[in-house]
ROGU-102089 format. One record per atom (N, C-alpha, C): atom name; z, x negated, y; residue number from 1; residue in one letter. Coordinates in steps of 0.1 Angstrom, whole numbers, plus 2048, in hexadecimal, padded with zeros to 3 digits. Atoms other than C-alpha are relative to their C-alpha. Layout:
<atoms>
<atom><atome>CA</atome><c3>Z</c3><c1>X</c1><c2>Y</c2><num>NUM</num><residu>A</residu></atom>
...
</atoms>
This chain:
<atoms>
<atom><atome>N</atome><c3>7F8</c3><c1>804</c1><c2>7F4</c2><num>1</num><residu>X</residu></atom>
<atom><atome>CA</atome><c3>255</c3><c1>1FA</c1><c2>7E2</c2><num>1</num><residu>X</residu></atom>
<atom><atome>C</atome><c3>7FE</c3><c1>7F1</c1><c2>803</c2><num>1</num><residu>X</residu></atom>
<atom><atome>N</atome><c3>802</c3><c1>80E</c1><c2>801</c2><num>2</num><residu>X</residu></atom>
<atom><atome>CA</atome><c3>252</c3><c1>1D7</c1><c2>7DA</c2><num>2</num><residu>X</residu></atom>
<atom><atome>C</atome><c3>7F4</c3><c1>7FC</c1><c2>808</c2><num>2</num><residu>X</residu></atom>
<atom><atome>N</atome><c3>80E</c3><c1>806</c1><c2>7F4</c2><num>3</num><residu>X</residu></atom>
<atom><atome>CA</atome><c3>22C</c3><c1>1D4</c1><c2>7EA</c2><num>3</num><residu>X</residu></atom>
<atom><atome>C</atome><c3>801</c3><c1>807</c1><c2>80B</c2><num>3</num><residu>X</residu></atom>
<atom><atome>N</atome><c3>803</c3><c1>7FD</c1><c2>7EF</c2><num>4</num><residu>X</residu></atom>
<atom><atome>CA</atome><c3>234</c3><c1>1E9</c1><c2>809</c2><num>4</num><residu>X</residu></atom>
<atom><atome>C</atome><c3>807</c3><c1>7F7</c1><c2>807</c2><num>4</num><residu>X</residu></atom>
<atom><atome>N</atome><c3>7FC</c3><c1>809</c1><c2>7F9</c2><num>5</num><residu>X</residu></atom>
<atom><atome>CA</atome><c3>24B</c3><c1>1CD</c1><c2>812</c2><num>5</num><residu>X</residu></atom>
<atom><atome>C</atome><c3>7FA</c3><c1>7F5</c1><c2>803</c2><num>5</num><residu>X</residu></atom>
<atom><atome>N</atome><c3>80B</c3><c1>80A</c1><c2>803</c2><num>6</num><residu>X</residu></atom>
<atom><atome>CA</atome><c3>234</c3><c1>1B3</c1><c2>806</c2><num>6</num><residu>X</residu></atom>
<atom><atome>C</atome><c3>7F6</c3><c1>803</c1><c2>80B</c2><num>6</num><residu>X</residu></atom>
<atom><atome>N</atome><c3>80B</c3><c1>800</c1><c2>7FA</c2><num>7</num><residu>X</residu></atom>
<atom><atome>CA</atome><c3>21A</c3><c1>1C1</c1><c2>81B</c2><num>7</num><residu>X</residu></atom>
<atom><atome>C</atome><c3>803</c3><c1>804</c1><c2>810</c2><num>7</num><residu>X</residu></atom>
<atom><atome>N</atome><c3>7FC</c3><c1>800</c1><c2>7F2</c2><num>8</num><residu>X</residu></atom>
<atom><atome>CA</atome><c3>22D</c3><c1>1C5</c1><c2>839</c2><num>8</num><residu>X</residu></atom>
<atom><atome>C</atome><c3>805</c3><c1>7F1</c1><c2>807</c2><num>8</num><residu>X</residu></atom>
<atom><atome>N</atome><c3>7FD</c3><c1>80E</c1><c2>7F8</c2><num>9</num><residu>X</residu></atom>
<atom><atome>CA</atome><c3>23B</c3><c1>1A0</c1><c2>83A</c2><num>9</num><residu>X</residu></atom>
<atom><atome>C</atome><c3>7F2</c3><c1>7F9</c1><c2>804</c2><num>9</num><residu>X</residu></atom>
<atom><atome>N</atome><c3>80F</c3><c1>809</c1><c2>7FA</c2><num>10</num><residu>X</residu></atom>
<atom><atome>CA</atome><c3>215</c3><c1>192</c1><c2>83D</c2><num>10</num><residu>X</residu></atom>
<atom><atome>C</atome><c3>7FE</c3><c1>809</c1><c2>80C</c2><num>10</num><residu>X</residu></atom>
<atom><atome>N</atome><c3>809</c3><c1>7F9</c1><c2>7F6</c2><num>11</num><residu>X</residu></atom>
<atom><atome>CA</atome><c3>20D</c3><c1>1AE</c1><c2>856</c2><num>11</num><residu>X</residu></atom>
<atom><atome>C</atome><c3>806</c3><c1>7FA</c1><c2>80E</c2><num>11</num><residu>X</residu></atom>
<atom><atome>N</atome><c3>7F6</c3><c1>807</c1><c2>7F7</c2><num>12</num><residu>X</residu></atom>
<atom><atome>CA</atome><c3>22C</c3><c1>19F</c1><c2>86C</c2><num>12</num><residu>X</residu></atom>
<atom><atome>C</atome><c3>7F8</c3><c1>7F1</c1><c2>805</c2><num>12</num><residu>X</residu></atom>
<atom><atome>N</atome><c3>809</c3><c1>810</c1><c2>801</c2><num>13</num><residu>X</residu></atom>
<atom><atome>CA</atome><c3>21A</c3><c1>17C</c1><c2>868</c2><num>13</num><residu>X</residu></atom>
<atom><atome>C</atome><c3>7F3</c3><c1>800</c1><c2>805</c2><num>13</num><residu>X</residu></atom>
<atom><atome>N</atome><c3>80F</c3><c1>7FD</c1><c2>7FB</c2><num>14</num><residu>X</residu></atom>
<atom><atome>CA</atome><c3>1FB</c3><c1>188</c1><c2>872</c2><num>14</num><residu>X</residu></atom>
<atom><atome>C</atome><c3>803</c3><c1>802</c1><c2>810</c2><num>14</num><residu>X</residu></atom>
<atom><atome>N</atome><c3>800</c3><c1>7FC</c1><c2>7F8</c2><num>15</num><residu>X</residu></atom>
<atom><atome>CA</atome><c3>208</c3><c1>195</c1><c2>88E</c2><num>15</num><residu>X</residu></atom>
<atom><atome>C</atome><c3>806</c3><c1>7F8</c1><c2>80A</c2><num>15</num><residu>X</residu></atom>
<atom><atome>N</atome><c3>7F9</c3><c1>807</c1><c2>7FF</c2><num>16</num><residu>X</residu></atom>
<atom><atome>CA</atome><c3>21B</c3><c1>177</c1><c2>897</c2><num>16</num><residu>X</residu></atom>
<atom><atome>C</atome><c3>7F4</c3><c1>7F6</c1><c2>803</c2><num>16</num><residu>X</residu></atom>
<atom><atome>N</atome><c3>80D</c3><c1>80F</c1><c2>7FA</c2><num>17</num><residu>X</residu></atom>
<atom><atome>CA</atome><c3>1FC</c3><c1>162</c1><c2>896</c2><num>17</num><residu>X</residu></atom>
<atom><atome>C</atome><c3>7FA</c3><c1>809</c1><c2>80C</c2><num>17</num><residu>X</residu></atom>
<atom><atome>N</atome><c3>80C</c3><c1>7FA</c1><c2>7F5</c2><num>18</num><residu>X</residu></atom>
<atom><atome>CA</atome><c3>1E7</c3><c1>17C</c1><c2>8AA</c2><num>18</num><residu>X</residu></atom>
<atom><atome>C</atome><c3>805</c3><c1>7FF</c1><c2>80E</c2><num>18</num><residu>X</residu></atom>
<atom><atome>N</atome><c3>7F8</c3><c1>804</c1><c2>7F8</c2><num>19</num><residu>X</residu></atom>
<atom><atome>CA</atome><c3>200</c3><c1>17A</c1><c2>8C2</c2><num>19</num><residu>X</residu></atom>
<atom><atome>C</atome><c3>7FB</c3><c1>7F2</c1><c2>808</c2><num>19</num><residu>X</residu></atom>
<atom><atome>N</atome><c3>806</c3><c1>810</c1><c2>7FF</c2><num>20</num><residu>X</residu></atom>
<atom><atome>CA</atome><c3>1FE</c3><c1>153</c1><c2>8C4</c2><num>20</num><residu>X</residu></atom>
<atom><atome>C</atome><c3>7F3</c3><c1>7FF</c1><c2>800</c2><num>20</num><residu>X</residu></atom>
<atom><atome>N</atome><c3>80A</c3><c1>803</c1><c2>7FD</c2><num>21</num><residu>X</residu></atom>
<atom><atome>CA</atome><c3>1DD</c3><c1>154</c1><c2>8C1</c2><num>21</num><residu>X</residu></atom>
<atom><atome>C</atome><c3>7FD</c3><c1>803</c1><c2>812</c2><num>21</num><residu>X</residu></atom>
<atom><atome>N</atome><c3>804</c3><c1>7FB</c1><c2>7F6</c2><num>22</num><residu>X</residu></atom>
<atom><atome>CA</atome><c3>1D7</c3><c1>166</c1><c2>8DE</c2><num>22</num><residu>X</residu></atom>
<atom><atome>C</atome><c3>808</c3><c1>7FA</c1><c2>80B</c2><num>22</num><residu>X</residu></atom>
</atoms>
């Protein structure tokens, strides 16, 4: 449980730059 959260806060961050990137 521990890494599905972990791997969902970076996915948010990712998506947050691509965002901003774009």
């Amino acid at each position: 449980m521990s890494l599905d959260l972990q791997q969902q806060k970076p996915n948010v961050n990712v998506s947050s730059h691509k965002l901003r990137d774009n």
